[in-house]
C-alpha positions as CSV (number, residue, x, y, z in Angstrom):
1,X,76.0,141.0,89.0
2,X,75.5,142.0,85.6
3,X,76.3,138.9,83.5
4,X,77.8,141.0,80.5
5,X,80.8,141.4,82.3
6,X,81.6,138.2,81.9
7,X,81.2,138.3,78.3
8,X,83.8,139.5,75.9
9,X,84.1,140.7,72.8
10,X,87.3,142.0,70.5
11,X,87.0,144.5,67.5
12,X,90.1,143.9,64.7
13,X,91.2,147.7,63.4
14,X,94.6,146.8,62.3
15,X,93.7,147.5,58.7
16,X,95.5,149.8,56.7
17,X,92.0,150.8,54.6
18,X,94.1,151.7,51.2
19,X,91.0,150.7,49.3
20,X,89.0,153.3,51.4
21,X,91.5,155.9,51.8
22,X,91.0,157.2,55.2
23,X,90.4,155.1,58.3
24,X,87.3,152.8,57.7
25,X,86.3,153.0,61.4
26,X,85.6,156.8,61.3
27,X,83.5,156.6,58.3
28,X,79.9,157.7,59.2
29,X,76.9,155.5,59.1
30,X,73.1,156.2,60.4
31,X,74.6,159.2,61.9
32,X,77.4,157.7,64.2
33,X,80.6,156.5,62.8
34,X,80.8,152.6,62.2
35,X,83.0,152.2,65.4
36,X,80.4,154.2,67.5
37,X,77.7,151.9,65.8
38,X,79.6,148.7,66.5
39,X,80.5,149.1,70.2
40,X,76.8,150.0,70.9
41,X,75.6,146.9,69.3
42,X,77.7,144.9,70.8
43,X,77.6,146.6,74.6
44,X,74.0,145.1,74.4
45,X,75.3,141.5,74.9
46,X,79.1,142.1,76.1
47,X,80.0,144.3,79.7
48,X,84.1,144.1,78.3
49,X,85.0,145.4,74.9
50,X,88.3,145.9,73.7
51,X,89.9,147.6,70.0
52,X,92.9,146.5,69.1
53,X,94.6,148.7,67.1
54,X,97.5,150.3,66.1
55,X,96.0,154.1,66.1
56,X,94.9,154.0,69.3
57,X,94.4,158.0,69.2
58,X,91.4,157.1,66.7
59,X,89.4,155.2,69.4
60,X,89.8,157.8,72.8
61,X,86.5,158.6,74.5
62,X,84.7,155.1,73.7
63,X,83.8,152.9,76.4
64,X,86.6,150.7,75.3
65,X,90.0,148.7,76.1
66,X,92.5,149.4,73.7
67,X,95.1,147.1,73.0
68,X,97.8,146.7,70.5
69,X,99.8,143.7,68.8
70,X,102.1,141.7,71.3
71,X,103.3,139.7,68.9
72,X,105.3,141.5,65.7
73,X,106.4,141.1,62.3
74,X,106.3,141.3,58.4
75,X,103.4,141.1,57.7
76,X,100.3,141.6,59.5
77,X,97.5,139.4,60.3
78,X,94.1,138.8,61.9
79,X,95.4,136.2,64.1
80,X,97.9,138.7,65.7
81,X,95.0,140.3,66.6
82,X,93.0,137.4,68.0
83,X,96.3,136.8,70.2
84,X,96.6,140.3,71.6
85,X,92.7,140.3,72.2
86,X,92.9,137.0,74.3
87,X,96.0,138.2,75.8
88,X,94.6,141.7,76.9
89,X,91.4,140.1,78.9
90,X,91.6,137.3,81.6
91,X,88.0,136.0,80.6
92,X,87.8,132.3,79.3
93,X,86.8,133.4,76.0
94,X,85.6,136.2,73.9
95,X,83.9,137.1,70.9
96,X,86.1,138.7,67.8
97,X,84.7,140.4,64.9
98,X,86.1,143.3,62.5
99,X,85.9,146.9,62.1
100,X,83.9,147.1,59.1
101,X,80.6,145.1,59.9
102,X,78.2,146.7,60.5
103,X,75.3,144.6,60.6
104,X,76.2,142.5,63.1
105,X,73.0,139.7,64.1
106,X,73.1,139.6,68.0
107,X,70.7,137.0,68.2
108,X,73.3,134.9,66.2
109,X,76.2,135.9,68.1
110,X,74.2,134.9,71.4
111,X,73.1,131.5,70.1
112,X,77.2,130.5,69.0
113,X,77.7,132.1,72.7
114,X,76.3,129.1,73.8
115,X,79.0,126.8,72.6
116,X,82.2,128.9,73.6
117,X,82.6,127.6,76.8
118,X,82.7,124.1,75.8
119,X,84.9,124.3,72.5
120,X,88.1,126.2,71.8
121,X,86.9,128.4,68.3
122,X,83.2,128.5,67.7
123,X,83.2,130.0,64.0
124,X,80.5,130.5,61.2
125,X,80.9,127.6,57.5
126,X,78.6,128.0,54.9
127,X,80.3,124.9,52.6
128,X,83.5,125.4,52.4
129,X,83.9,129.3,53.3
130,X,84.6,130.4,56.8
131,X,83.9,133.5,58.7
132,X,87.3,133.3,60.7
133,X,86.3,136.9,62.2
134,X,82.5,136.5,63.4
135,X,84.0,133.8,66.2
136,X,84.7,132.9,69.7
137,X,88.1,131.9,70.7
138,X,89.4,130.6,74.1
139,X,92.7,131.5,75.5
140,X,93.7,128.2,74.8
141,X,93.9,129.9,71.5
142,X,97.0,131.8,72.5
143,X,100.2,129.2,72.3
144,X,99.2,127.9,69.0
145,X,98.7,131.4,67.7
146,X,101.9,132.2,68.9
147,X,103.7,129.2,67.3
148,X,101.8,129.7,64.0
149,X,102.9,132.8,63.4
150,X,106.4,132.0,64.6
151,X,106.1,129.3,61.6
152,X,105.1,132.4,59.4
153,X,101.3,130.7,58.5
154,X,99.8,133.5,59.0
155,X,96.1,132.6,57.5
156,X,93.2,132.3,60.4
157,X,91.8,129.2,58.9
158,X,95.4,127.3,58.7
159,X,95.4,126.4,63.0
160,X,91.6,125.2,62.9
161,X,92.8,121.6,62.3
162,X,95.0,121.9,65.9
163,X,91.9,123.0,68.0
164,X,88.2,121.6,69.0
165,X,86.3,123.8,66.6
166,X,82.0,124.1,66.6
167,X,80.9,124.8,63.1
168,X,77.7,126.9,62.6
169,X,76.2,126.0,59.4
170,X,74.2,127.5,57.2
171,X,70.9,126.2,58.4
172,X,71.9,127.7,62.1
173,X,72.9,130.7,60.7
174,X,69.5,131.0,58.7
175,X,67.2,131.1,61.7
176,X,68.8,133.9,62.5
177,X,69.7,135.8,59.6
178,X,68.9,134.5,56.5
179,X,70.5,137.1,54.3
180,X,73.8,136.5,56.2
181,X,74.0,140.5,56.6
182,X,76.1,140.2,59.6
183,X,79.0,139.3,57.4
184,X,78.5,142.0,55.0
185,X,82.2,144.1,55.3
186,X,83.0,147.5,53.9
187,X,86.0,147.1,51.8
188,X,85.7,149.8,49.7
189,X,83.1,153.1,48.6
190,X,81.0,150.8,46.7
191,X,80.8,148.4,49.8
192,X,79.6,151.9,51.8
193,X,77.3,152.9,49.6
194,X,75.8,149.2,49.7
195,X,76.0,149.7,53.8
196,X,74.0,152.9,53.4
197,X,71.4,151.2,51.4
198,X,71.4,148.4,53.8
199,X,71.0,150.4,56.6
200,X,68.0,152.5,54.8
201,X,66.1,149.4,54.6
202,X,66.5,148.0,57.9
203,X,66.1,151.2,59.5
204,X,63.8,152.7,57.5
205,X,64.3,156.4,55.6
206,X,66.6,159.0,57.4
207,X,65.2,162.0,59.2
208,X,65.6,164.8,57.1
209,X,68.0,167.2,58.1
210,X,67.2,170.2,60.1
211,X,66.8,173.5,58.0
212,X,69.3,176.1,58.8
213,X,66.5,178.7,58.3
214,X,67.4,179.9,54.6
215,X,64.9,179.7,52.0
């Protein structure tokens, strides 16, 4: 058996990208779009990979599950997400991460793999500052979640206290990446043009493009 199928991972693209203008998912990088770019990355370590989403038409022909909030409300969060990604998959626990990074370190994301199935939230802290969505959560996860929202504390970091949480420091997360690019996010144009730069140096200069036979 193929043990990627019994690994999980969830990709957040609930956002409303008003900084961006137009849906940050579609927005092309290295030649695919970031969505293409970030189920292929991740398809290397994980056999089940689910969207959740709210524009599901965005997201037809990937090798995907698509899954939308279960839980509703004023105002949105990432930790509706989070529950409707536990809640769409029977596995133990799965990794979550956002629509906008691109640069995501599997090497790091296999090491913190390695504490998931002994802790319920396996998240990144570099001092004080979390990286709520480069994490594992359990579907014990899913009734606190549910009553934290129901309580309108809607901020990711706010249930940590409630749970058995493995913090991955800085030094862990420097063997690995030491420039921390797998948390770079696109946010807005300036953050893309940044990822193109990025990308150009990791990847090395593009092809040029094919000449269309004019002079």
């Amino acid at each position: 058996m193929d043990c990627r199928q019994t690994r999980g991972a969830v990709i957040l693209a609930g956002g409303d990208s008003k900084r961006i203008g137009r849906p940050k998912p579609l927005l092309e990088l290295g030649g695919e779009t970031l969505i293409e770019r970030m189920v292929r990355q991740l398809s290397l370590f994980f056999g089940q990979i689910t969207i959740v989403t709210d524009q599901k038409e965005l997201f037809k022909g990937l090798p995907v599950t698509l899954a939308g909030d279960i839980l509703t409300g004023p105002c949105k969060s990432p930790l509706r997400g989070i529950h409707a990604g536990l809640s769409a998959s029977s596995l133990p626990y799965q990794f979550f991460t956002a629509c906008d990074m691109p640069f995501l370190n599997l090497p790091l994301i296999e090491y913190m793999a390695g504490f998931a199935g002994v802790y319920d939230v396996v998240v990144p802290r570099v001092g004080d500052y979390y990286q709520p969505l480069h994490g594992y959560y359990r579907r014990s996860c899913i009734e606190i979640i549910r009553r934290q929202l129901e309580n309108e504390r809607y901020k990711t970091t706010d249930f940590y206290s409630l749970l058995n949480v493995r913090y991955i420091g800085l030094a862990e997360i420097s063997r690995f990446d030491p420039g921390q690019d797998t948390f770079f996010n696109i946010n807005s144009w300036a953050d893309y043009e940044k990822a193109l730069r990025m990308l150009q140096g990791k990847d090395g200069p593009p092809e040029a493009p094919a000449g269309n036979g004019d002079s």
